[in-house]
C-alpha positions as CSV (number, residue, x, y, z in Angstrom):
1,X,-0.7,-16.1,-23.0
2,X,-1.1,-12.6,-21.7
3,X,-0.8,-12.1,-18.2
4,X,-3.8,-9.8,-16.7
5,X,-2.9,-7.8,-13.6
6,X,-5.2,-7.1,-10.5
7,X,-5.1,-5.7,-6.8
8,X,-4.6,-7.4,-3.5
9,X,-8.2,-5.5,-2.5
10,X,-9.9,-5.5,-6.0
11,X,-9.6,-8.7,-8.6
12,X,-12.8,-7.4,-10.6
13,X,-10.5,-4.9,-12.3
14,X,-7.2,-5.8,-14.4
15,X,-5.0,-4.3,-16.2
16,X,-1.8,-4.6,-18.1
17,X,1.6,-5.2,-17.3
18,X,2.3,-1.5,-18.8
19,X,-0.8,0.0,-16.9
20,X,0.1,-1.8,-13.5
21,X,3.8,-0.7,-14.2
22,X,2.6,3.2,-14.7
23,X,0.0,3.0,-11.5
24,X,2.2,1.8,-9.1
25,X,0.0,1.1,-6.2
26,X,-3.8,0.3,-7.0
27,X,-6.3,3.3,-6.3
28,X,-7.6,1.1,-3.3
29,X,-4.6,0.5,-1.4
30,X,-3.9,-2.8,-2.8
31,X,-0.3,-4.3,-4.8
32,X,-0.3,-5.4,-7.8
33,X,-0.1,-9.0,-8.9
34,X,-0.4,-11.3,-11.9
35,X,-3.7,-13.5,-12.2
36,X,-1.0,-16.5,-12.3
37,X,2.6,-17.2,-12.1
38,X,3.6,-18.7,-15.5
39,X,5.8,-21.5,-15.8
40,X,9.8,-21.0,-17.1
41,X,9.8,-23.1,-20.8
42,X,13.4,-23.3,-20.8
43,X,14.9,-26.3,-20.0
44,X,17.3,-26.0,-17.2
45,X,20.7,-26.9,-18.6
46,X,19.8,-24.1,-20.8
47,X,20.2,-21.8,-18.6
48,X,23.7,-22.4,-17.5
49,X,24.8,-21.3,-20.8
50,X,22.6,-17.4,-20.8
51,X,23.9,-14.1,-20.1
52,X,22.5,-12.0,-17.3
53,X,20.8,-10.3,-20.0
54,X,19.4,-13.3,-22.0
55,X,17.9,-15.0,-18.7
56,X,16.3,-11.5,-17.9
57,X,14.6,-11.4,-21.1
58,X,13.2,-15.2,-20.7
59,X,12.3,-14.1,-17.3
60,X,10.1,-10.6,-18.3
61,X,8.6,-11.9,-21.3
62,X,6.4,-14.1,-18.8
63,X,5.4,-11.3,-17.3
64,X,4.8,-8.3,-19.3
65,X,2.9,-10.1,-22.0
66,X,2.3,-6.2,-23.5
67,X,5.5,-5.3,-24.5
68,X,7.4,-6.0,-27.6
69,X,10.6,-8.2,-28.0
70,X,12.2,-5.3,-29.3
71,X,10.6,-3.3,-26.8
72,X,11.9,-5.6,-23.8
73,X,15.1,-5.9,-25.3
74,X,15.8,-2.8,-25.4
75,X,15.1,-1.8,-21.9
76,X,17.2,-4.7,-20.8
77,X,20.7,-3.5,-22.9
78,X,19.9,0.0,-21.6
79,X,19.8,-1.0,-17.8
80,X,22.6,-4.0,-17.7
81,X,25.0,-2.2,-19.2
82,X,29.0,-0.7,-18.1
83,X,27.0,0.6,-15.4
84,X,27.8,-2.5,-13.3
85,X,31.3,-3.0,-12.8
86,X,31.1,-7.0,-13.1
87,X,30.4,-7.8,-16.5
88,X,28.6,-11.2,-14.4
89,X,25.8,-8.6,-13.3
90,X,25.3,-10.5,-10.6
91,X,28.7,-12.9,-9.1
92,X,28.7,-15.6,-7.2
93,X,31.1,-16.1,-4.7
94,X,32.1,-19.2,-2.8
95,X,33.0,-18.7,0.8
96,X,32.4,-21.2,4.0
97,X,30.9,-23.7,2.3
98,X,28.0,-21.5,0.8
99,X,26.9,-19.2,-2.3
100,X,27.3,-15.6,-2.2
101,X,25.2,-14.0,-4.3
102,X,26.5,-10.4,-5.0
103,X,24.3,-7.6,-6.1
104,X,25.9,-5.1,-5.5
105,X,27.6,-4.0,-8.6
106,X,25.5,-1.6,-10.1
107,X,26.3,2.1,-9.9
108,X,24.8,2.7,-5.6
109,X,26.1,-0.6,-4.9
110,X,23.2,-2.1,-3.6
111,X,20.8,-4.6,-4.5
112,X,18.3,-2.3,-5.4
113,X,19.9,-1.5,-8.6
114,X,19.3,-4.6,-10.0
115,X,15.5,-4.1,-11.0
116,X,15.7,0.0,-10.6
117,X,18.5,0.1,-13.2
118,X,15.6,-0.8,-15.5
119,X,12.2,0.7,-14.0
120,X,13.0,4.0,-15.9
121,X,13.1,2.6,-19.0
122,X,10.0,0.0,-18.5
123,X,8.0,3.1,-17.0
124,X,9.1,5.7,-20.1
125,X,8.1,2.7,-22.6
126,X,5.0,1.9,-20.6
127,X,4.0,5.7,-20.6
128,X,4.4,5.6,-24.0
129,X,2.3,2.5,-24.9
130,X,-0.8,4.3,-22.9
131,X,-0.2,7.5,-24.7
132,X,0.2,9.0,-21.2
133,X,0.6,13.0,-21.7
134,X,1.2,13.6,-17.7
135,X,4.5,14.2,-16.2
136,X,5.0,11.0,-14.1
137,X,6.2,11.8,-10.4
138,X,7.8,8.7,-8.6
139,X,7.3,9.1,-5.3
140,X,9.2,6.8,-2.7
141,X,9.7,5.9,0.9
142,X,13.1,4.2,1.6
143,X,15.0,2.5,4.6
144,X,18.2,3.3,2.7
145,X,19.4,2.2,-0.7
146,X,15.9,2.2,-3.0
147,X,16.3,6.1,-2.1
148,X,19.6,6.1,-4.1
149,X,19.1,3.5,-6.7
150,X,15.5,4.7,-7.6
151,X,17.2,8.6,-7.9
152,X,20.2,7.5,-10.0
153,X,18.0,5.4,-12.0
154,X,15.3,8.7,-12.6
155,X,17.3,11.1,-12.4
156,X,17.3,13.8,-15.6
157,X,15.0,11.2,-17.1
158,X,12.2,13.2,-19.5
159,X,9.0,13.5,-18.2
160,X,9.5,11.9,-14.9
161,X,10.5,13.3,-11.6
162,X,11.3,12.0,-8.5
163,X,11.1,12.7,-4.7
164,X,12.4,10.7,-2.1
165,X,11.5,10.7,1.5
166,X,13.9,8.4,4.1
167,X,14.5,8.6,8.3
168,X,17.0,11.4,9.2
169,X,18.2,9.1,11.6
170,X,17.9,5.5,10.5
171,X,20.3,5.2,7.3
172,X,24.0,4.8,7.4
173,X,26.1,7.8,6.5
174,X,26.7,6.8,3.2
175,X,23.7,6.3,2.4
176,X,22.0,9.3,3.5
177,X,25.1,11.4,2.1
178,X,24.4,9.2,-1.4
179,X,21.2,10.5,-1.5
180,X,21.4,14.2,-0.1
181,X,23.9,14.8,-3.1
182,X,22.3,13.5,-5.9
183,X,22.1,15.6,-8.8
184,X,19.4,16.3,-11.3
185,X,17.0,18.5,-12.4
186,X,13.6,16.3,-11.5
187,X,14.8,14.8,-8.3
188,X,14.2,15.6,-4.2
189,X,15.4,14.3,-1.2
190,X,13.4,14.5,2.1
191,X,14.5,13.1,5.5
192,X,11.4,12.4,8.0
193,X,11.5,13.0,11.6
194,X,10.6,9.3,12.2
195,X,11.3,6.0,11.3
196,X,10.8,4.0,8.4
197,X,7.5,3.0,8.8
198,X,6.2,6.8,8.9
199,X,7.4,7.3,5.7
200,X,6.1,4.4,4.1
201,X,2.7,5.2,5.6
202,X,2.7,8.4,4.7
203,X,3.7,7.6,1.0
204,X,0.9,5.2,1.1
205,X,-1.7,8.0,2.3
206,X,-0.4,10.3,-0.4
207,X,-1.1,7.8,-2.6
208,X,-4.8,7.3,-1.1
209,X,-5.1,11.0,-1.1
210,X,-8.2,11.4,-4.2
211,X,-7.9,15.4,-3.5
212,X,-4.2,15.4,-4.1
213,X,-4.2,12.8,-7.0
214,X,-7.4,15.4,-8.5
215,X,-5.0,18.4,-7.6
216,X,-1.9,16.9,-9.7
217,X,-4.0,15.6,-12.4
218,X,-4.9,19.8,-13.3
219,X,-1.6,20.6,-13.0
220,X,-0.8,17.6,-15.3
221,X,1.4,15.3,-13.3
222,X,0.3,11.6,-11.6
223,X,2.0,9.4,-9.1
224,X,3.7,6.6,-9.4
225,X,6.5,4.2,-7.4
226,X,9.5,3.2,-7.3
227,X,9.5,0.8,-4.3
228,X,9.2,-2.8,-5.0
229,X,5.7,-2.4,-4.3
230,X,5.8,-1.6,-7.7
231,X,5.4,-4.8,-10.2
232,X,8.2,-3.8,-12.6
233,X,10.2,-3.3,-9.8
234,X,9.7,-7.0,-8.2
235,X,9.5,-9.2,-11.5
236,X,13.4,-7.6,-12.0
237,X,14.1,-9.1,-9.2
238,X,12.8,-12.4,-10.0
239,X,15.7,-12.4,-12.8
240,X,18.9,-13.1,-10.7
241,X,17.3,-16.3,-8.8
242,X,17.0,-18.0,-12.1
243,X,20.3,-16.7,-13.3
244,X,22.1,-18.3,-10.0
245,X,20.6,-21.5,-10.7
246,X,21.9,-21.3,-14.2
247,X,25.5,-20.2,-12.7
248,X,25.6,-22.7,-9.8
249,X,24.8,-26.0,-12.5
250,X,27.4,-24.0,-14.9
251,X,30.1,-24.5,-12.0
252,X,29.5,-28.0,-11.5
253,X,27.6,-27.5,-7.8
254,X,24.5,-28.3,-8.1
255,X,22.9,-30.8,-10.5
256,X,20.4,-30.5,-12.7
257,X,16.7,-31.0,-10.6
258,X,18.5,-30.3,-7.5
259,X,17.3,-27.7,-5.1
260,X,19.1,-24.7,-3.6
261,X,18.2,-23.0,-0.3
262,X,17.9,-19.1,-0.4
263,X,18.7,-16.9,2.4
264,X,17.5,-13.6,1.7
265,X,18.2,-10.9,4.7
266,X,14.9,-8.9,4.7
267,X,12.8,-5.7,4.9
268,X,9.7,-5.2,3.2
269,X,9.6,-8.7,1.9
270,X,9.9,-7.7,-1.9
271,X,13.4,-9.7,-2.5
272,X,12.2,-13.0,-1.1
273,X,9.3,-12.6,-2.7
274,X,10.7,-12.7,-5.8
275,X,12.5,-16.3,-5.0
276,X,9.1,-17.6,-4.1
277,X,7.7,-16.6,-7.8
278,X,10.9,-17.3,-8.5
279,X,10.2,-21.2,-7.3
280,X,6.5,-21.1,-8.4
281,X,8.3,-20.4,-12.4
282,X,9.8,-23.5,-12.2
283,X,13.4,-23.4,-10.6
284,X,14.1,-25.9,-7.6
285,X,14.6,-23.5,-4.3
286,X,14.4,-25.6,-1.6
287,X,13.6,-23.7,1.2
288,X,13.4,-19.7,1.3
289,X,15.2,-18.6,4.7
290,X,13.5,-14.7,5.7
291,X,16.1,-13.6,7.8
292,X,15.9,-10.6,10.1
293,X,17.8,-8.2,12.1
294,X,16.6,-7.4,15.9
295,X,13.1,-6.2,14.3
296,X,11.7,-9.5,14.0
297,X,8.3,-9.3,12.9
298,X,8.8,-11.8,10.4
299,X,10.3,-13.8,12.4
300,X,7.4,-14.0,14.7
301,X,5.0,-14.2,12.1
302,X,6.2,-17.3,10.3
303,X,7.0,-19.2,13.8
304,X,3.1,-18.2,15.0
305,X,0.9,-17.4,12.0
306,X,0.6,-13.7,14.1
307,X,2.0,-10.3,11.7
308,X,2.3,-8.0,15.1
309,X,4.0,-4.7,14.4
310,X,2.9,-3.2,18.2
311,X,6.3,-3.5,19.4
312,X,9.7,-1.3,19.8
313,X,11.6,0.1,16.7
314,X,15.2,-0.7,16.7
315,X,17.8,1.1,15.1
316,X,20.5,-1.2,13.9
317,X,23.8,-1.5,11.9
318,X,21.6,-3.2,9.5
319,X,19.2,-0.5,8.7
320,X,17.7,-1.4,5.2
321,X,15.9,-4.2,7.7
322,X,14.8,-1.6,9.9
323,X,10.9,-2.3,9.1
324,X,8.1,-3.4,11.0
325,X,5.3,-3.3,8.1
326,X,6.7,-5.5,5.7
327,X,4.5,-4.0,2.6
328,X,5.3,-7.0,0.3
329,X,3.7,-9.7,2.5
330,X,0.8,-9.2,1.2
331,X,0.6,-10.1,-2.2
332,X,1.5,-13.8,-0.3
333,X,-0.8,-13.5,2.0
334,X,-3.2,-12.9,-1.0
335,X,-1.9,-15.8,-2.8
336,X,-2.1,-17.8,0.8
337,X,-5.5,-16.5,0.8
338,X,-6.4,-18.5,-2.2
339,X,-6.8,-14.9,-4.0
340,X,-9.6,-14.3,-1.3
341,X,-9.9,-10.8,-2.2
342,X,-12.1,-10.7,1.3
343,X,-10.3,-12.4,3.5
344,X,-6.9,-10.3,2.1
345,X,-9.0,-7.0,2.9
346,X,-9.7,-8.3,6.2
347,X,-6.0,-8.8,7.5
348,X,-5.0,-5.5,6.0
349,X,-8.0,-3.8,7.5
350,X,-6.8,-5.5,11.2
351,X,-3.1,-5.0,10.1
352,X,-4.1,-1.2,10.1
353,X,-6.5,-0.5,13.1
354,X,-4.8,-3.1,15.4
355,X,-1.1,-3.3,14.5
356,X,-1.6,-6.8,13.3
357,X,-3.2,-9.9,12.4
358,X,-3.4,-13.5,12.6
359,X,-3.5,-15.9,9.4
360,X,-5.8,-19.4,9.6
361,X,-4.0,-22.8,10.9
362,X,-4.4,-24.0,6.7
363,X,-2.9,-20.6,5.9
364,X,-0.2,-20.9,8.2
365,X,0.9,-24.5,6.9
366,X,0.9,-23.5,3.1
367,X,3.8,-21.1,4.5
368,X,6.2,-24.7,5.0
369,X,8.5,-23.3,2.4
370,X,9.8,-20.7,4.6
371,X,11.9,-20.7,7.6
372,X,12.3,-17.8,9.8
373,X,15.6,-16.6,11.3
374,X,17.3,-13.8,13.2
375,X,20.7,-12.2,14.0
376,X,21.4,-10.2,17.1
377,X,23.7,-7.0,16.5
378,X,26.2,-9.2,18.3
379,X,25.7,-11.7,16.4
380,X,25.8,-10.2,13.2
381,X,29.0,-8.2,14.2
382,X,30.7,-11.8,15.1
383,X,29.4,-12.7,11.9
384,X,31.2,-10.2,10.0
385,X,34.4,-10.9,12.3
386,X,34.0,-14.5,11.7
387,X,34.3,-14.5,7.3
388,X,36.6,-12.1,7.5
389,X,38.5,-13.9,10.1
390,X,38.6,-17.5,8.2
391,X,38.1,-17.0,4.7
392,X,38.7,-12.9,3.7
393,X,35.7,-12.3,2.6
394,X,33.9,-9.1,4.1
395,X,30.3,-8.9,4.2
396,X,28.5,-6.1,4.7
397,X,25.6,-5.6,8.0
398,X,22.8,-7.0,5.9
399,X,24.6,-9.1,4.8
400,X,25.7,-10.8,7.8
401,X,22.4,-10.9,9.0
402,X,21.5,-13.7,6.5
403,X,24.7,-15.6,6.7
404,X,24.3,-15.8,10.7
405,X,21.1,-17.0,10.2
406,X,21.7,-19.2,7.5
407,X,24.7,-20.8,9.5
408,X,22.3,-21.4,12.5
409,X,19.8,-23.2,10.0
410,X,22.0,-25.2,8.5
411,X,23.4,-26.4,12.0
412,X,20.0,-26.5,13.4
413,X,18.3,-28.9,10.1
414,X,21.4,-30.8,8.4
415,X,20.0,-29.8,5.2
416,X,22.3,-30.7,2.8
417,X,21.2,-28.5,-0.2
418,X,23.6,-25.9,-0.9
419,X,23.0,-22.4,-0.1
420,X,22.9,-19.3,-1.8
421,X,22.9,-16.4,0.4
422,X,21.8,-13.0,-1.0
423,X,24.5,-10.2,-0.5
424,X,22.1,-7.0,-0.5
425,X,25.0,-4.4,-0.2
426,X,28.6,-3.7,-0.6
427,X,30.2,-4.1,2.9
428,X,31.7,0.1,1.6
429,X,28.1,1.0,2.1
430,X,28.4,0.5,6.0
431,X,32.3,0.5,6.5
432,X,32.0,1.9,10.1
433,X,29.9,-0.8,11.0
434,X,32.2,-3.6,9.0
435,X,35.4,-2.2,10.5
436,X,34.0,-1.7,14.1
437,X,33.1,-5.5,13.8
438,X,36.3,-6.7,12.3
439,X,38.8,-4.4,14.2
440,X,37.0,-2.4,17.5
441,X,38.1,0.5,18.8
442,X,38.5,2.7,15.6
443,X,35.2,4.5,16.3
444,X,37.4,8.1,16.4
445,X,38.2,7.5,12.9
446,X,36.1,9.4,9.6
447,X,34.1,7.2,7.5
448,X,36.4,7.8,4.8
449,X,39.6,6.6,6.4
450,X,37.5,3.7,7.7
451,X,36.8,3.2,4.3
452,X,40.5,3.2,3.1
453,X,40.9,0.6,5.8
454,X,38.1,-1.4,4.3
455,X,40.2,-1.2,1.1
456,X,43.3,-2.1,2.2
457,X,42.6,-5.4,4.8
458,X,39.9,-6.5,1.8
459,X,42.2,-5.9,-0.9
460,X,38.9,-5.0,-3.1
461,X,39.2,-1.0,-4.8
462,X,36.9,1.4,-3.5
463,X,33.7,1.3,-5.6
464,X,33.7,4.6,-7.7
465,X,29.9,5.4,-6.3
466,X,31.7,5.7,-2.8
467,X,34.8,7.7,-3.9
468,X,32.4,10.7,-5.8
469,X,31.2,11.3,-2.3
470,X,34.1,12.5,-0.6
471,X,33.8,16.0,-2.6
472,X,30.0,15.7,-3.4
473,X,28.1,18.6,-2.3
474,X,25.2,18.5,-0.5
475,X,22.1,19.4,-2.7
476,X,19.4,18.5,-0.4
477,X,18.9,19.5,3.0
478,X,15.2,19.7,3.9
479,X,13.7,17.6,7.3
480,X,10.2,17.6,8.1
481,X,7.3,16.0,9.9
482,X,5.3,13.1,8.4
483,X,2.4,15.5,8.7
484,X,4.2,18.2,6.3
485,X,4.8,15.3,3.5
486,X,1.2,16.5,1.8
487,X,2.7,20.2,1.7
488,X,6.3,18.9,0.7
489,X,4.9,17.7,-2.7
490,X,2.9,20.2,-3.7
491,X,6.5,22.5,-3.0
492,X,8.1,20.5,-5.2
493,X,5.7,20.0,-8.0
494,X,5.6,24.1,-7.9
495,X,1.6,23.7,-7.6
C-alpha cells in the first residue's frame, strides 16, 4: 500500500516519499509526515536472525512505497558499509544492569551517521526518479554532529552541495574542528554568532524565503535538508530500534512480546521520535524516556502540557542538547492533534509569536507513553565518573545525560522492563568533558593528549575520524550574524 506524504500545516496536498525526501521542509513551514504508520509484517523472532542491513530494508520499504527493491537495496549496501567500524552497525553493550545502544561507529562517530550515511544516496535516487535537472543545495542548521555527518555524507557528491551553519560557541572542539576541516568541492561551513536556535530559525526563514527560493530556481539550484526535519532522514532512524529488539531476543534478554524501555538523550526530538513510530510499527517499547540536559523544555512540557522556550540558554558539556525549539515535536503534536491541521497551525503560530504553547488536557494524556527526565552538569559529570568508576565503560556527555536519568526512573518507578539507552556519541567526541569528569584537574592539558588519556584508561583505539584531525587544516573560517545568512548563500552559490 503506498504511503502518501503531507505537511504538519497543509494535509490537502501529498506527495511521495521521493518528492517529500527532495523538498525537505514543506513550502508552508510544515514537516513532513506519512498519512499512517504502517504496521512491521515480520514476525518478531524473525528479526533476531537479520542483519543491520536486512532489518533496514524491512523497515524503509514501509515507508518509501516509490522506490524500487533494487533501488532501496542499493542505497542501503552503499551507506552500511566498511564505513562503520563495527560490522554490528549498531552494538549493544551491557553495562549496570542496562542496554547500551552504540551509534556511534560510522565514520564522525556520532549518531547522526546512521540515517545521514544514506540521505545522499536516497536524495541522488529521489532526484533522479523526479527527473530533477536543479543542482540540489542542502542547507543545514546543527547543534554539533548533523553538521559533520550530513558534510561527510554530501560531500563531492554530484549535483548536490552543501552548507552548513552551527554556534561558534556552542559545539565541542572536536566537533567544530570536524567540521571547519572538511574537504570537498560542494561543501561550506558557517559558524553563527548565536546559539542554536538562531540558526535553526534562520535556516527555516531561508527556507520560507519565496524571493530566494525564485532567485535559486534561475540560477538552477533548490533547497533542501539534511536535518532530521527531513523524512529520509528520520525513517533511518527508525531502523536501529527494531534492530535492538531483534539483538536483545537474539541474546536471550528479553522475550518475545516483552517490552523494552528507551532512553533517548534529546535535542530536537527527531531520535525519539523515531522510537515512537518505531512503537506505533509494531515493536513492544515500553515507555520512551526524553531525557534532557539543564535546557529542559521537554522536560517541562511533558510534566505540564506547556512547550515554553522564554527562558535562559545554557551552554553545557552536552551541547548536541543545547535546544530550546525542539523542531521535531511537531509532527507528534500533529499526530496528538488527531492530524488537526488547525489546531497544529495554531500551536506553531503561538509557539512563534509567544515563545510557546499549551496542548489540551486529552492531548496531554495521549502523551502517557513518555516520561520526562533531566541531568544536571553535576549530575551528568558523576554520571560519567560513576560507569567508568564501576564497570569501565566511558560514556560520553550526551550520553550520560540519558543514563542519569534513566537511573533516576528506574529508582523512582521499579519498572522492571529492561532498558536500552541510546549512546548518541563516542565519549572521543567530548574527551575534555569525559576526562575532566572522570579525573579533575587536567584542564591545562590539549584535547589531543586528553584524548590519548581517553585511550589509554578506556583501553578502546582512538577512532580514525578523531586521529585525521590532529593535522587537518582548517578550510573554513567564516563567522557571521544570523542576519548575513541570506547574503552567505547567495556567496556561496556564486549568484
Amino acid at each position: 500500500m503506498e504511503i502518501r506524504y503531507s505537511s504538519t500545516r497543509n494535509a490537502s496536498h501529498t506527495l511521495t516519499a521521493s518528492q517529500a525526501i527532495l523538498q525537505g521542509l514543506a513550502p508552508d513551514g510544515g514537516l513532513y509526515v506519512p498519512d499512517h504508520i504502517p504496521a512491521l509484517d515480520t514476525p518478531l523472532p524473525a528479526l533476531s536472525r537479520l542483519s543491520y542491513q536486512e532489518t533496514a530494508y524491512l523497515v524503509m520499504k514501509k515507508f518509501f512505497t516509490d522506490f524500487t527493491e533494487e533501488e532501496l537495496r542499493s542505497c542501503i549496501a552503499s551507506a552500511y558499509d566498511e564505513k562503520f567500524d563495527d560490522p554490528a552497525i549498531a552494538p549493544i553493550q551491557k553495562a549496570d544492569g542496562s542496554f547500551y545502544l552504540e551509534l556511534f561507529h560510522g565514520a564522525t562517530i556520532a549518531f547522526k551517521d546512521m540515517a545521514l550515511s544514506i540521505l545522499p544516496y536516497l536524495m541522488t535516487v529521489s532526484a533522479r526518479k523526479q527527473g530533477e535537472s536543479h543542482e540540489i543545495v542542502i542547507l543545514t542548521a546543527t547543534s554539533g554532529d548533523t553538521g559533520k555527518a550530513a558534510l561527510a555524507g554530501f560531500a563531492d557528491v554530484p549535483g548536490t552541495r552543501i552548507l552548513v551553519f552551527y554556534p561558534k560557541d556552542g559545539v565541542s572542539p572536536i566537533q567544530e574542528r570536524q567540521m571547519v576541516t572538511q574537504k570537498g568541492g560542494n561543501t561550506c561551513v558557517i559558524g553563527i554568532r548565536g546559539n542554536f536556535d538562531d540558526a535553526q530559525t534562520g535556516v527555516k526563514e531561508l527556507f520560507a524565503d519565496e524571493a530566494l527560493k525564485e532567485r535559486l530556481d534561475q540560477a538552477g539550484f533548490r533547497f533542501s535538508s539534511a536535518n532530521s526535519i527531513n523524512i529520509g532522514r528520520l525513517v533511518p532512524q527508525i531502523v536501529y530500534y527494531v534492530y535492538a529488539y531483534g539483538k536483545l531476543l537474539a541474546s536471550g534478554e528479553l522475550q518475545e512480546g516483552f517490552p523494552m524501555n528507551v532512553t533517548v538523550p534529546t535535542g530536537n526530538f527527531g531520535n525519539i521520535l523515531a522510537a515512537y513510530y518505531a512503537r506505533e510499527m509494531g515493536i513492544p517499547i515500553g515507555k520512551l524516556i526524553c531525557a534532557s540536559n539543564e535546557n529542559k523544555v521537554l522536560f517541562d512540557f511533558f510534566r505540564t502540557g506547556v512547550y515554553d522556550k522564554n527562558r535562559d540558554f545554557v551552554l553545557t558539556i552536552s551541547p548536541s542538547m543545547d535546544i530550546l525549539v525542539s523542531s521535531n515535536l511537531e509532527r507528534l503534536i500533529y499526530r496528538l492533534a488527531g492530524n488537526d491541521v488547525r489546531k497544529n497551525i495554531e500551536l506553531m503560530r503561538s509557539l512563534g509569536e509567544k515563545g510557546s504553547y499549551e496542548i489540551s488536557q486529552e492531548m496531554l494524556k495521549n502523551l502517557s507513553d513518555f516520561a520526562g527526565g533531566y541531568a544536571t552538569e553535576e549530575e551528568t559529570k558523576a554520571e560519567i565518573r560513576r560507569m567508568y568508576q564501576e564497570t569501565g565503560y566511558v560514556l560520553d556527555p550526551h550520553t550520560a545525560v540519558a543514563s542519569s536519568v534513566y537511573q533516576r526512573y528506574r529508582a523512582d518507578q521499579k519498572d522492571p522492563a529492561p532498558g536500552l539507552i541510546v549512546s548518541t556519541a563516542s565519549p572521543f567526541k567530548f574527551a575534555r568533558s569525559v576526562m575532566e569528569a572522570i579525573r579533575p584537574g587536567e584542564e591545562e592539558k590539549d584535547d589531543f593528549a586528553l584524548i590519548e588519556e581517553l585511550s589509554a584508561l578506556s583501553g578502546v583505539r582512538i577512532p580514525k575520524a578523531v586521529e585525521e584531525l590532529r593535522s587537518a587544516p582548517v578550510l573554513h573560517k567564516k563567522v557571521i550574524d544570523r542576519e548575513e545568512m541570506r547574503q552567505a548563500v547567495l556567496d556561496f552559490l556564486e549568484i
